[in-house]
C-alpha positions as CSV (number, residue, x, y, z in Angstrom):
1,X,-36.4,13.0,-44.9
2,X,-34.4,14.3,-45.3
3,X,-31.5,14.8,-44.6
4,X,-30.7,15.5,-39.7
5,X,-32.9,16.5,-36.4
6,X,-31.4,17.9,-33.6
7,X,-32.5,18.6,-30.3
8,X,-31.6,21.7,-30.7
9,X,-33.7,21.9,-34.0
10,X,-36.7,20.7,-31.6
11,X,-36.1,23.7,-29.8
12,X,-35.9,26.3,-32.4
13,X,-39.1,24.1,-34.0
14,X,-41.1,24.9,-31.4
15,X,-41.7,28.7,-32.7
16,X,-42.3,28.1,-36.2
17,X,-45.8,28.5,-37.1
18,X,-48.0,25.6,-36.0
19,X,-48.5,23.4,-38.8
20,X,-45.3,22.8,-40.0
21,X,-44.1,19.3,-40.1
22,X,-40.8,18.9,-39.1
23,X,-37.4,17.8,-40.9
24,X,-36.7,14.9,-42.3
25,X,-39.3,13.2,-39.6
26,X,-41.0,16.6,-40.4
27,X,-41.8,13.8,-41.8
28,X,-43.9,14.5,-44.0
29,X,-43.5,16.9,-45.9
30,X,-46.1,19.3,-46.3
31,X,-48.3,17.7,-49.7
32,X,-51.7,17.6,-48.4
33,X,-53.6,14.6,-48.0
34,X,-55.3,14.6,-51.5
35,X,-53.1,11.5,-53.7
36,X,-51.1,13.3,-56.4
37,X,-52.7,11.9,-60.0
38,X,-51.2,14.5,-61.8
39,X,-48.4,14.1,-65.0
40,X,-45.5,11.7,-64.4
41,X,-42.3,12.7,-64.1
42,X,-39.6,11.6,-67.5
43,X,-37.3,8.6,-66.7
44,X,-33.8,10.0,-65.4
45,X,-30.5,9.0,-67.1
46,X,-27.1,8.7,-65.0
47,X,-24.8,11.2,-65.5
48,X,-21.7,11.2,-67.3
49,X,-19.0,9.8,-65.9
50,X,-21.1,9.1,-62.5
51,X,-19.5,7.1,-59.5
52,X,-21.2,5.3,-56.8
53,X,-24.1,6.2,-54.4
54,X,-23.1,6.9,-51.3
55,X,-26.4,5.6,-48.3
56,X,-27.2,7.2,-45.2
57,X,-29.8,6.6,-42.8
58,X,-30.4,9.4,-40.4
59,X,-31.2,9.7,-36.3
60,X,-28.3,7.4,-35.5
61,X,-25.7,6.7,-32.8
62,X,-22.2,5.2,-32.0
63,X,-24.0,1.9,-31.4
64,X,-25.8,1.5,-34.7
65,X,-22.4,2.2,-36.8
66,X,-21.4,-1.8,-36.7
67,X,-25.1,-2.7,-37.8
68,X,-25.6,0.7,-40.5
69,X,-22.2,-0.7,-41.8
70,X,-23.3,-4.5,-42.4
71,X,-26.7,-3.2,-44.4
72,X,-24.0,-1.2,-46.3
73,X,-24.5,2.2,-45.3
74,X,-21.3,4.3,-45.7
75,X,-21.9,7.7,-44.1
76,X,-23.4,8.9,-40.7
77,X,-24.7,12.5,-40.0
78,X,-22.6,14.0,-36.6
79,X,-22.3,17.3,-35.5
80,X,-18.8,18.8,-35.7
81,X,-17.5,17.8,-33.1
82,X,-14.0,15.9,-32.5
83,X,-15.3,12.9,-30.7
84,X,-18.2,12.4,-33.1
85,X,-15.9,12.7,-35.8
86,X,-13.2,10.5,-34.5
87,X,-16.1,7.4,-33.9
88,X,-17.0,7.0,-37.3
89,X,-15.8,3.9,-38.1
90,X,-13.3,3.1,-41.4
91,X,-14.9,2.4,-44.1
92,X,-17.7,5.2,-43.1
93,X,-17.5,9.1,-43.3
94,X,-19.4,11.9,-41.6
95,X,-22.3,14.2,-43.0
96,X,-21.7,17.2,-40.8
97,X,-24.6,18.5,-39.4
98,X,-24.6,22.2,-39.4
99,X,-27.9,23.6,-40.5
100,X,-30.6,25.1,-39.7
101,X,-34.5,24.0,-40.3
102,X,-37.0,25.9,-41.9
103,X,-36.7,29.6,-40.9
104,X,-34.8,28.7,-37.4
105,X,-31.9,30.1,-36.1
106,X,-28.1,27.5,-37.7
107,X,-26.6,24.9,-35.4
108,X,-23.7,27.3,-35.8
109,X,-23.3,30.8,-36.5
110,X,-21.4,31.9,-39.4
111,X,-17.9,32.6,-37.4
112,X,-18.5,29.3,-35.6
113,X,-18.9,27.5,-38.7
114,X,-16.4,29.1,-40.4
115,X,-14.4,27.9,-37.3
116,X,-15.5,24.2,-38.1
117,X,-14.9,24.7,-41.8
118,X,-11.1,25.1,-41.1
119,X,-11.3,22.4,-38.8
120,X,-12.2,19.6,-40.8
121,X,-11.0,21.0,-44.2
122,X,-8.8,18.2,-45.2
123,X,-10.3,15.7,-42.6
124,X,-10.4,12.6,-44.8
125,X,-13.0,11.4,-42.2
126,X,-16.2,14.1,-43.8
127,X,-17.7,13.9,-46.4
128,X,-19.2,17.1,-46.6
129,X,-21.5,19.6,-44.6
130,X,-25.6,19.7,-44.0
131,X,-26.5,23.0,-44.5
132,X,-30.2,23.4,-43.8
133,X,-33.6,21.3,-43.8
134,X,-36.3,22.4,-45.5
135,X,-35.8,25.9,-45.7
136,X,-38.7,27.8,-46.4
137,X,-38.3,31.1,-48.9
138,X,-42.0,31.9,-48.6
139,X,-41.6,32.4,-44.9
140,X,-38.0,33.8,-44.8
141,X,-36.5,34.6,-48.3
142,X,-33.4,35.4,-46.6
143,X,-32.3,31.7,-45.9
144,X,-31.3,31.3,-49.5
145,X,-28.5,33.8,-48.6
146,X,-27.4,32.6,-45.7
147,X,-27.1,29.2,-47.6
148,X,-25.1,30.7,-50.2
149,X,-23.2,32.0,-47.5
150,X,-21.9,29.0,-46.1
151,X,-21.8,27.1,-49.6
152,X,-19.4,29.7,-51.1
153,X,-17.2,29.4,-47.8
154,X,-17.0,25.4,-47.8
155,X,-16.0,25.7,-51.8
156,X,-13.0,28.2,-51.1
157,X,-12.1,26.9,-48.0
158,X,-12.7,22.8,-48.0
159,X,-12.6,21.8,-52.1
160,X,-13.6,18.2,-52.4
161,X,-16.5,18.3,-49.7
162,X,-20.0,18.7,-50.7
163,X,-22.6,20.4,-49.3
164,X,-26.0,19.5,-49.0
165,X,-29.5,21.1,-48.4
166,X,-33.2,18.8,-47.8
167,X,-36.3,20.5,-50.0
168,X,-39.9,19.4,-49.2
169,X,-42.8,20.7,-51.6
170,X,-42.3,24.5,-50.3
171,X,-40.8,26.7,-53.4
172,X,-37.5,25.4,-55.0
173,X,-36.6,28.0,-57.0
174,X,-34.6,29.9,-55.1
175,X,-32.5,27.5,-53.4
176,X,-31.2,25.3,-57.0
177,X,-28.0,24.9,-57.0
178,X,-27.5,28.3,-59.2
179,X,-28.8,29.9,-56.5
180,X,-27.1,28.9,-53.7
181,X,-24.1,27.0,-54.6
182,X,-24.9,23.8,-53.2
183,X,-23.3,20.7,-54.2
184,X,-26.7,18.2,-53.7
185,X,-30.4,18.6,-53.0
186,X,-32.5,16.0,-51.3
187,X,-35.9,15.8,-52.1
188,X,-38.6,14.1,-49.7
189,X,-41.8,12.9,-50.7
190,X,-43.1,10.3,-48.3
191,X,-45.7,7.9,-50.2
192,X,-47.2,5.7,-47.8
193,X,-49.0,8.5,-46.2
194,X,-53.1,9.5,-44.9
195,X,-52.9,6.4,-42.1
196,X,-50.4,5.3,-39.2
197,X,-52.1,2.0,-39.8
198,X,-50.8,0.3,-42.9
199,X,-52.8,0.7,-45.8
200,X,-53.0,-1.6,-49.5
201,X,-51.0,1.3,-51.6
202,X,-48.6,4.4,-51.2
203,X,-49.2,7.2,-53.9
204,X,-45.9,6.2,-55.2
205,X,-46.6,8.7,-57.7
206,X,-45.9,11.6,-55.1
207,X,-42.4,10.5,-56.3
208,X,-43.0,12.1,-59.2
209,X,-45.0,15.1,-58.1
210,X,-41.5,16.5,-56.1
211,X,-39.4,15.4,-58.6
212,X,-41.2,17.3,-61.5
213,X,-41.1,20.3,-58.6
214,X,-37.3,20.0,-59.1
215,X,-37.4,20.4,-62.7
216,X,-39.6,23.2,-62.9
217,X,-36.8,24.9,-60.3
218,X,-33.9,24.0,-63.0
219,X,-32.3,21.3,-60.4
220,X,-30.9,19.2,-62.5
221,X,-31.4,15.4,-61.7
222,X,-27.6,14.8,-61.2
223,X,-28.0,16.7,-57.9
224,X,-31.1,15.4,-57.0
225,X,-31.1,13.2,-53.2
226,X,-33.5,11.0,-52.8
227,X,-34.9,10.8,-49.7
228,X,-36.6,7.5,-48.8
229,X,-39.5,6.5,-46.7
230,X,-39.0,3.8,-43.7
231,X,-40.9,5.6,-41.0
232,X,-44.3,5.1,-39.6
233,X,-45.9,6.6,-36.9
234,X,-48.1,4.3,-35.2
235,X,-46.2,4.2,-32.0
236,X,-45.4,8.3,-32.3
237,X,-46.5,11.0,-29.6
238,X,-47.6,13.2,-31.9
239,X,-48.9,13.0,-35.7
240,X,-50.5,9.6,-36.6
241,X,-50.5,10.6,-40.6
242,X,-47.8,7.3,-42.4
243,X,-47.5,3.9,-42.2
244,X,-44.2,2.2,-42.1
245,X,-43.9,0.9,-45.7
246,X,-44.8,-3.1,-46.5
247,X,-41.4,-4.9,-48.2
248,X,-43.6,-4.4,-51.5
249,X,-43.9,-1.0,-50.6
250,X,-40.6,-0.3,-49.9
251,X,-39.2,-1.8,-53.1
252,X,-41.8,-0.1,-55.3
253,X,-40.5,3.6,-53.5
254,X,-37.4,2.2,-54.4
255,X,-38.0,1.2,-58.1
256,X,-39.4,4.9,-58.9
257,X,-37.0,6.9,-57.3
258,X,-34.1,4.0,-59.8
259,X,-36.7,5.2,-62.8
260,X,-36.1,8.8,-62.1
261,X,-33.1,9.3,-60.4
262,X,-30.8,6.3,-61.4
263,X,-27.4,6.1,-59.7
264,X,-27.5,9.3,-57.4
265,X,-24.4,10.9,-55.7
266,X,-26.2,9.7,-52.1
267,X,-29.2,8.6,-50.8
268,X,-31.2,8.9,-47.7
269,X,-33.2,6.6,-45.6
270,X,-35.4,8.7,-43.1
271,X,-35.1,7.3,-40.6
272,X,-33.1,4.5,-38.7
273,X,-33.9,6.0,-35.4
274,X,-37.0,7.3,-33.8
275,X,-38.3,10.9,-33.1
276,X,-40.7,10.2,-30.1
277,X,-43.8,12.7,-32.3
278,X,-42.2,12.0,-35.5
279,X,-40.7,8.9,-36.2
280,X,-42.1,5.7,-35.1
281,X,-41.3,2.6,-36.0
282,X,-38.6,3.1,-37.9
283,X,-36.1,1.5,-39.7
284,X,-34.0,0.1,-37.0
285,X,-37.3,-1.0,-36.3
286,X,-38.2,-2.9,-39.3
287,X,-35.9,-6.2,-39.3
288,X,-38.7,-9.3,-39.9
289,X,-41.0,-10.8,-37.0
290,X,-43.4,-8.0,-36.0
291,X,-42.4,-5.8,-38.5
292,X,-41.7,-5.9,-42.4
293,X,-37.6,-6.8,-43.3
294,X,-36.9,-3.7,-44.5
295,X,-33.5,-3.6,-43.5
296,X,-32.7,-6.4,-46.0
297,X,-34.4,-4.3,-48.3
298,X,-32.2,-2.0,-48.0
299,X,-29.0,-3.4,-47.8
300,X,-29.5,-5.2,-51.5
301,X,-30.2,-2.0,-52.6
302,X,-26.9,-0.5,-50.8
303,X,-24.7,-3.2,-51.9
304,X,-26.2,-4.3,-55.1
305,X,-23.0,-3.7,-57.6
306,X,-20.3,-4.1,-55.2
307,X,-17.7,-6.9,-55.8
């Protein structure tokens, strides 16, 4: 999930071809309802020289910085804007939001980003810029452009911030990194799908399936995103098609996406808050009693290595 809705995404959403499933709630990304039983993907090797992960878990406010913070998330997805970016807290840096999803119209057009670029060039508070959800080349080959665009613009005119783009199962190859100059790739598979109630198993191995997607492509693993599952939808509006994942569940999403993509540049945790059709429970949801602990889940896996 990847990577961050808007309500202005919602809007521009709302003419895409029925069908689509949105963003990183999309959820889901669009693989069908048949389990994927196909070939495994090969174990994953840290790069060279690789730092820490950074975590983020998207749909989130002011209010949830103090509790993202204590589970050991480090970076918060804002539109650029100066009050936004000024409440991110120490400690924490900002995910700009600037993209666009699918084949909808950017958050910001090009001067306006470009604008926004300059603004927050050397703005130790960001950590880098969002460029687009799950475009789609089939539908609207010219997104690829546009995103290496805005990729070539951060590199000249903000070095040392990354930029970012969130693939679901739609054609990869023309938005690798060779193509479009971005800096990271999320990648979305959401396991613990074909229900809203829970279910015994996720096909974990839909892991795999997106992963080997990425291969084929030529994106190599070391910009690879992971984006993880802790979302239902049993109290959605709208689609009724995941489950909130059990703590085994969780762990084991966990465990293949460590097999395959050890020690990432950043993670994802789709989502903290909820999208009313979307996104419900979610992960601010999920802290023991009614629902599984995920959040402790989570925060070993965000702090495990740190002194």
């Amino acid at each position: 999930m990847g990577v961050r809705f808007k309500i202005s995404v919602v809007a521009a959403a709302a003419v895409l071809v029925a069908g689509f499933l949105l963003y990183l709630a999309r959820g889901p990304s669009g693989d069908g309802d048949t389990p994927y039983r196909g070939p495994l993907a090969s174990p994953g090797t840290p790069a060279a020289g690789s730092g820490g992960t950074r975590h983020i878990a998207l749909n989130t406010r002011p209010a949830d910085y103090p509790r993202l913070k204590a589970l050991g998330y480090d970076l918060v997805d804002v539109k650029p804007d100066e009050a936004l970016v000024r409440g991110v807290p120490d400690g924490m840096r900002a995910l700009l939001w600037v993209g666009n999803f699918t084949c909808g119209a950017f958050e910001l057009p090009f001067d306006a980003f470009a604008r926004a670029v300059q603004r927050y060039a050397h703005d130790p508070k960001v950590f880098g810029w969002y460029l687009s959800d799950e475009p789609n080349t089939r539908e609207c080959p010219e997104v690829a452009g546009e995103i290496r665009r805005r990729a070539d613009h951060v590199r000249r005119h903000a070095p040392g911030q990354v930029t970012f783009i969130s693939l679901t199962d739609w054609p990869m190859g023309p938005l690798t990194p060779a193509r479009t100059g971005v800096d990271l790739v999320g990648l979305d598979p959401y396991p613990c799908k074909g229900s809203a109630r829970t279910r015994a198993k996720c096909n974990i191995d839909a892991i795999d399936r997106m992963v080997r997607m990425a291969d084929e492509a030529g994106i190599a693993r070391r910009a690879v995103v992971p984006v993880f599952q802790t979302f239902g939808q049993d109290c959605s509006t709208g689609d009724k098609q995941y489950w909130l994942p059990t703590q085994a569940q969780l762990r084991a999403i966990l465990a293949r996406w460590d097999r395959l993509v050890p020690r990432p540049p950043m993670d994802i945790s789709y989502s903290w808050g909820h999208q009313d059709r979307w996104a419900c429970p979610a992960l601010s949801d999920a802290s023991g009693g009614a629902r599984p602990d995920l959040q402790s889940i989570m925060k070993g896996h965000n702090t495990a290595g740190r002194s």
